[in-house]
C-alpha positions in Angstrom: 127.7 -51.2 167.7 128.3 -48.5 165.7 130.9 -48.5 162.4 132.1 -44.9 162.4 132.5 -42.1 165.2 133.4 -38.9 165.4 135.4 -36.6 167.9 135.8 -32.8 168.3 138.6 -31.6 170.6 138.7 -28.1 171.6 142.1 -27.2 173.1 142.8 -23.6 174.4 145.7 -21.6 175.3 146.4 -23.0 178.8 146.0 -26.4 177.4 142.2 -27.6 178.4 140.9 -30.0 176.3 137.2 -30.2 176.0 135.8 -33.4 174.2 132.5 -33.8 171.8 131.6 -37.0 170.7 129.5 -37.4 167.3 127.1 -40.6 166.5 126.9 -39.1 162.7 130.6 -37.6 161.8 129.5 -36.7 158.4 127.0 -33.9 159.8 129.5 -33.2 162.2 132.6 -32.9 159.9 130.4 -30.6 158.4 129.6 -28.4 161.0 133.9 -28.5 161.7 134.4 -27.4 158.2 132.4 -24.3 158.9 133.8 -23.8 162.5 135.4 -20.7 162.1 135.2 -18.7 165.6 134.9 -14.8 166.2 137.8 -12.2 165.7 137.3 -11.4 169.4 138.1 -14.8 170.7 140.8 -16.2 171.9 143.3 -18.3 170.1 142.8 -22.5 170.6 142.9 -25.0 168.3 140.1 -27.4 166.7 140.8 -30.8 166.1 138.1 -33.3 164.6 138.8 -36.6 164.1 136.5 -39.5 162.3 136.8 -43.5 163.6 135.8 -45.6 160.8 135.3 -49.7 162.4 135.5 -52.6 160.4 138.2 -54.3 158.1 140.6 -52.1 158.2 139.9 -49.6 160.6 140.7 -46.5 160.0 141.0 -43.0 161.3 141.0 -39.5 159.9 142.1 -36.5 162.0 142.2 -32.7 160.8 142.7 -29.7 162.6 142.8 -25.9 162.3 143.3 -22.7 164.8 140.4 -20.8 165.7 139.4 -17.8 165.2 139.6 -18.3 161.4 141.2 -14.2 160.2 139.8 -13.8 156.8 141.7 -11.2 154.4 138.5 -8.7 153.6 140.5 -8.2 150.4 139.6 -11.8 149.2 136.1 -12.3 150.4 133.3 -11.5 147.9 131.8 -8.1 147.6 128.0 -9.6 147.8 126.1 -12.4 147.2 123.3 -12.9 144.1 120.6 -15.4 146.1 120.6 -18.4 143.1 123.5 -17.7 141.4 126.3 -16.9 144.2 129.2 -14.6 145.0 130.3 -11.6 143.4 133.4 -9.2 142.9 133.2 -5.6 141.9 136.3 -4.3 139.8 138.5 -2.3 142.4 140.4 0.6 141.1 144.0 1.5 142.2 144.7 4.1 144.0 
């Protein structure tokens, strides 16, 4: 038997629920932790939660609503491939 599990719930606005079951939740909580949806989608929320069997069981849920709005303002101007992102000085105004 297995001694963790994970579980993606996908609820949308009229309330449907669809259900993902994971055999590896580390991959999977991965994958959740870049779920971010498209600006055109509708609004639902994401919901992923890890079993962990054994003495003492234990669960861990997290959820977030999808589609994730980013402020443009914040996000990084480019990325340099080796070193990472990078922000331009903006002038006011």
């Amino acid at each position: 038997m297995r001694d963790n599990l994970g579980i993606l719930l996908m609820e949308d606005q009229s309330g449907e629920v669809a259900v993902q079951l994971f055999a590896d939740p580390v991959s999977a909580k991965a994958a959740y932790d870049n779920l971010a949806g498209s600006p055109a989608d509708p609004s639902r929320r994401a919901t992923f939660i890890t079993l962990k069997y054994g003495e003492p069981s234990k669960a861990e849920v997290i959820s977030k609503m999808l589609p994730v709005i980013l402020d443009p303002d914040k996000q990084p101007d480019g990325y340099v491939l080796g070193t990472g992102p990078i922000h331009f000085l903006k002038k006011d105004p």
